[in-house]
MDTraj code that builds the backbone (N, CA, C; nanometers):
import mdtraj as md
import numpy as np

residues = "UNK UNK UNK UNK UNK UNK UNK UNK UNK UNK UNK UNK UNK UNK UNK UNK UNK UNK UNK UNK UNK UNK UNK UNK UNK UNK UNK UNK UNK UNK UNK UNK UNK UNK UNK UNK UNK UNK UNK UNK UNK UNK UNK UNK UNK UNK UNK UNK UNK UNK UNK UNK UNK UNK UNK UNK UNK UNK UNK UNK UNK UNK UNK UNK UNK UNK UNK UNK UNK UNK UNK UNK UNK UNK UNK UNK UNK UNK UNK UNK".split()
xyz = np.array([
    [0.0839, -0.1183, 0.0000],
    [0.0000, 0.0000, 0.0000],
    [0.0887, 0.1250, 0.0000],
    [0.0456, 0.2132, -0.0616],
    [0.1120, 0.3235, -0.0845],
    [0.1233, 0.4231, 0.0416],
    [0.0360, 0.4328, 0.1344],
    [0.0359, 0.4958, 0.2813],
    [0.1377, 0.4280, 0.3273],
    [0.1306, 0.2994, 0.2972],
    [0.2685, 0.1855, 0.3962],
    [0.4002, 0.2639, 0.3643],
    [0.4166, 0.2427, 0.2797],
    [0.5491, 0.2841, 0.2110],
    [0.5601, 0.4386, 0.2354],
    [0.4796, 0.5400, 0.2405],
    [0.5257, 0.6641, 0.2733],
    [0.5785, 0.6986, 0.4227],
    [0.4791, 0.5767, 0.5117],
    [0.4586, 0.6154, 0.6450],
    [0.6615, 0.5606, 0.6473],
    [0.6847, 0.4507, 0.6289],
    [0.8327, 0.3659, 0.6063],
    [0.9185, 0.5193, 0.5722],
    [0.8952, 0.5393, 0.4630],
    [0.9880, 0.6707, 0.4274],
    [1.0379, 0.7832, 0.4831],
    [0.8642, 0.8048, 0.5441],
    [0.8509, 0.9398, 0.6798],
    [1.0062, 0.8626, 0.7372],
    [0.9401, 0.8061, 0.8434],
    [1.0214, 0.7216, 0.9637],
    [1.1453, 0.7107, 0.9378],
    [1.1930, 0.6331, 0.8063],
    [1.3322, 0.6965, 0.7746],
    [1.3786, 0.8586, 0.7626],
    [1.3525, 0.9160, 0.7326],
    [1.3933, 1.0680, 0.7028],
    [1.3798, 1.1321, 0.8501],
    [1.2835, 1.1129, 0.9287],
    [1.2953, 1.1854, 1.0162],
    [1.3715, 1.1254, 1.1750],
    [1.3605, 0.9618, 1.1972],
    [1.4829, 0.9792, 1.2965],
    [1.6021, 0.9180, 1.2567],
    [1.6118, 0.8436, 1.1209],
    [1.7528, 0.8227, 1.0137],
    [1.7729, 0.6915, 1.0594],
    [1.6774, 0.5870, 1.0806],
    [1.6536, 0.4300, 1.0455],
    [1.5468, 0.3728, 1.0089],
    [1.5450, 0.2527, 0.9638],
    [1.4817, 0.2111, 0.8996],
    [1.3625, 0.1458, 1.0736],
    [1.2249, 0.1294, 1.0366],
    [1.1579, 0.1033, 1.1189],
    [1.1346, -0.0339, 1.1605],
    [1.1913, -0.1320, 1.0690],
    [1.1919, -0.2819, 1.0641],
    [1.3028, -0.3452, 1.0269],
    [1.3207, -0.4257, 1.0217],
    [1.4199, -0.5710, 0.9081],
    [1.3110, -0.6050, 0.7776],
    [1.2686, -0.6735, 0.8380],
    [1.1498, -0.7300, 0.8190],
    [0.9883, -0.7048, 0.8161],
    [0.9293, -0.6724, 0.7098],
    [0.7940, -0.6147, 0.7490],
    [0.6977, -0.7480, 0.7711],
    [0.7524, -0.8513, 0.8970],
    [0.7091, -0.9670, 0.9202],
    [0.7111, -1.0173, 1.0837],
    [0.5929, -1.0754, 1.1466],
    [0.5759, -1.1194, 1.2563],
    [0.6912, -1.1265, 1.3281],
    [0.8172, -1.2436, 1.2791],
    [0.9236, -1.2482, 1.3162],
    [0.9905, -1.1487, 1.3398],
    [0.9887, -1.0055, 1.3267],
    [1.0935, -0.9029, 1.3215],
    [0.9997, -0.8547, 1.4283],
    [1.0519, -0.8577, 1.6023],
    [1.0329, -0.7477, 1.6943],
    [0.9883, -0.6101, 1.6890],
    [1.0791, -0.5429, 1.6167],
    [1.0698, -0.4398, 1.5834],
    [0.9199, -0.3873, 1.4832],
    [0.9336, -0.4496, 1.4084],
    [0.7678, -0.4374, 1.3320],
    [0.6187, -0.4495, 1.4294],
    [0.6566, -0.5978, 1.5114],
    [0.5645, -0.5995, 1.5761],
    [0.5481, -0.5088, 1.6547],
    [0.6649, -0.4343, 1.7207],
    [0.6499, -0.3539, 1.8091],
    [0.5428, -0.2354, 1.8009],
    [0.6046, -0.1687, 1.6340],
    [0.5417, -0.0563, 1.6011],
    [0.3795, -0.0811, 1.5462],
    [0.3852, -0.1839, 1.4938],
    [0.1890, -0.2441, 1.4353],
    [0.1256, -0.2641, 1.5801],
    [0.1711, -0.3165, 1.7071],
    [0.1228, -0.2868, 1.7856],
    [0.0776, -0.1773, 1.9098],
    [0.1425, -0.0720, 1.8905],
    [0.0991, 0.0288, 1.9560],
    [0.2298, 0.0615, 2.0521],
    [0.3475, -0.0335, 2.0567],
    [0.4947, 0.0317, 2.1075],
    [0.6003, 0.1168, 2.0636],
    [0.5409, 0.1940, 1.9686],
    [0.6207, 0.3130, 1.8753],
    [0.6856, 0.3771, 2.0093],
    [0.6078, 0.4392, 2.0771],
    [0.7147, 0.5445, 2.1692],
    [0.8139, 0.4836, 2.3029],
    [0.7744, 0.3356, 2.2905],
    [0.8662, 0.2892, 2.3345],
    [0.9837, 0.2205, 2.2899],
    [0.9752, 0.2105, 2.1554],
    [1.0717, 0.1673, 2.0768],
    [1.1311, 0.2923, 2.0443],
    [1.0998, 0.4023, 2.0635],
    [1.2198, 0.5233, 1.9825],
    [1.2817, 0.5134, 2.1214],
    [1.2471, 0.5569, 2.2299],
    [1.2710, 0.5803, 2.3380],
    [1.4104, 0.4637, 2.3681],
    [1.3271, 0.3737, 2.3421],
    [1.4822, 0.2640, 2.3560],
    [1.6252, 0.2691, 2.2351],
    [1.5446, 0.3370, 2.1549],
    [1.6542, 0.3810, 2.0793],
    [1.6933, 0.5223, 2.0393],
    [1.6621, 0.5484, 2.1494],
    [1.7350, 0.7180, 2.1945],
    [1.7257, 0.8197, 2.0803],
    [1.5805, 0.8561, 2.0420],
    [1.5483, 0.9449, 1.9154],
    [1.4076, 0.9587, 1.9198],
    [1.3205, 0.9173, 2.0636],
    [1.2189, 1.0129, 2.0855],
    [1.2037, 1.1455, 2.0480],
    [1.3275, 1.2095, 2.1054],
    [1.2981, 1.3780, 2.0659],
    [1.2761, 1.3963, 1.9356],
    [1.3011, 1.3186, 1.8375],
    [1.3057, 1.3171, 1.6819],
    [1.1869, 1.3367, 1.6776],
    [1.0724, 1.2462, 1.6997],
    [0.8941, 1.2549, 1.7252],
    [0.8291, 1.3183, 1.8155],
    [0.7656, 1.4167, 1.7484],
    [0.6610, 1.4899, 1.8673],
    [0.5259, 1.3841, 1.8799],
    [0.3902, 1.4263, 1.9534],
    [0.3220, 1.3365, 1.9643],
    [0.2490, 1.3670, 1.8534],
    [0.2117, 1.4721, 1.8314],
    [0.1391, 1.5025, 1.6491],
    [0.2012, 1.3800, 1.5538],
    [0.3330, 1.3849, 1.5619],
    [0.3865, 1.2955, 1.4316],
    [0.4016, 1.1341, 1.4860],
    [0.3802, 1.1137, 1.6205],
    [0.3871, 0.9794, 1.6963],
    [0.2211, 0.9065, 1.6691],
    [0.1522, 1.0373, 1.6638],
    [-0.0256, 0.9991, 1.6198],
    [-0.0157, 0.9542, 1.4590],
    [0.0590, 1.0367, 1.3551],
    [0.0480, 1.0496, 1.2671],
    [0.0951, 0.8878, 1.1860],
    [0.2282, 0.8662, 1.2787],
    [0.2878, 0.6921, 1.2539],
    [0.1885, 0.5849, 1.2666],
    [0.1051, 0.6345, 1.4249],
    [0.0427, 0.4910, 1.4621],
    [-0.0618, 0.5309, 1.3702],
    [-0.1277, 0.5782, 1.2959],
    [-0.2458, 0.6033, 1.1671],
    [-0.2021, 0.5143, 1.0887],
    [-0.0938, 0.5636, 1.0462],
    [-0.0479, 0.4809, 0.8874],
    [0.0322, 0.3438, 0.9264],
    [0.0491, 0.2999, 1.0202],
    [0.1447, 0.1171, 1.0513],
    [0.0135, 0.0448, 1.1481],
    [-0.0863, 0.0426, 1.0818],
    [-0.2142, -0.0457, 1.1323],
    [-0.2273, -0.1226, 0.9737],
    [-0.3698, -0.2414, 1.0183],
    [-0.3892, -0.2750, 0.9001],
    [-0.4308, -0.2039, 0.7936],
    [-0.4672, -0.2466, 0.6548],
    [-0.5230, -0.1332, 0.5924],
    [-0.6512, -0.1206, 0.5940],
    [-0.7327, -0.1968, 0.6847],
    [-0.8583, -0.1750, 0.6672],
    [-0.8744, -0.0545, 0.7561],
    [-0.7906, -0.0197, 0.8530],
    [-0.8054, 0.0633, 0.9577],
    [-0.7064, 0.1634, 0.9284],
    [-0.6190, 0.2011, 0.8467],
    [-0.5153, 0.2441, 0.8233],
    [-0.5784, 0.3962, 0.7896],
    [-0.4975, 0.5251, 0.7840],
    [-0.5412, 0.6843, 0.7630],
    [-0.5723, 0.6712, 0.6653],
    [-0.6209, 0.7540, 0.5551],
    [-0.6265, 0.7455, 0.3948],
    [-0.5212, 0.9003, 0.3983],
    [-0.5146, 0.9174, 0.2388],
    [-0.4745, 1.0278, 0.2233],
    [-0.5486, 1.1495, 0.2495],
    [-0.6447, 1.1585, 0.2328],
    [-0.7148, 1.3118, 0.2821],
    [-0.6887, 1.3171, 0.4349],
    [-0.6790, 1.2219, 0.5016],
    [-0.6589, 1.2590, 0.6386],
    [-0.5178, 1.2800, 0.6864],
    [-0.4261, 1.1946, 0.5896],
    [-0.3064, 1.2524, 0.6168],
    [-0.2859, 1.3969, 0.5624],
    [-0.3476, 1.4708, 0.4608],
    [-0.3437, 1.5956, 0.4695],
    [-0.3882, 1.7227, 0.5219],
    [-0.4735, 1.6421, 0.5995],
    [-0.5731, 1.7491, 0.6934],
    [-0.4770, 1.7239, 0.8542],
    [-0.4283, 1.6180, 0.8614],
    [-0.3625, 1.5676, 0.9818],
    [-0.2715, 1.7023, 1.1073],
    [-0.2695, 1.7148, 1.2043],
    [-0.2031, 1.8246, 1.2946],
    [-0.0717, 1.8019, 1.2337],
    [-0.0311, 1.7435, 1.2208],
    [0.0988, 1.7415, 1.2207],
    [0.1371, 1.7744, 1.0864],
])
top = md.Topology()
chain = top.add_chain()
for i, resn in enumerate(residues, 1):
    res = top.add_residue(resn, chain, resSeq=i)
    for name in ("N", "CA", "C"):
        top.add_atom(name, md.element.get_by_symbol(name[0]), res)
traj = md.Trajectory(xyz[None], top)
């Protein structure tokens, strides 16, 4: 999905790694963030300050499934 891949891109550019290995069960890290541990995973990797909570809302929108996932009009209306 094309939200997938932007939200991936965001996340790279703004704290300068990649958000997974693996965009698969097996990779911790994925699960972490599809489940709702984004701010504890930056936090453990020391680049919280990189994310405000506007753009920490804006991640957990777009790394859900896609049935539940933001669309684009809402990522452009979005606070952040």
């Amino acid at each position: 999905n094309d939200i997938w891949c932007l939200g991936v891109t965001l996340f790279m550019m703004i704290t300068g790694c990649p958000p997974w290995s693996v965009a698969s069960a097996s990779d911790d890290r994925y699960m972490n963030m599809t489940n709702g541990f984004l701010r504890y995973m930056l936090d453990c990797w020391g680049v919280s300050r990189l994310v405000d909570d506007a753009c920490l809302n804006l991640f957990e929108s777009i790394f859900k499934t896609e049935a539940d996932r933001i669309g684009l009009d809402e990522i452009k209306s979005h606070s952040w």
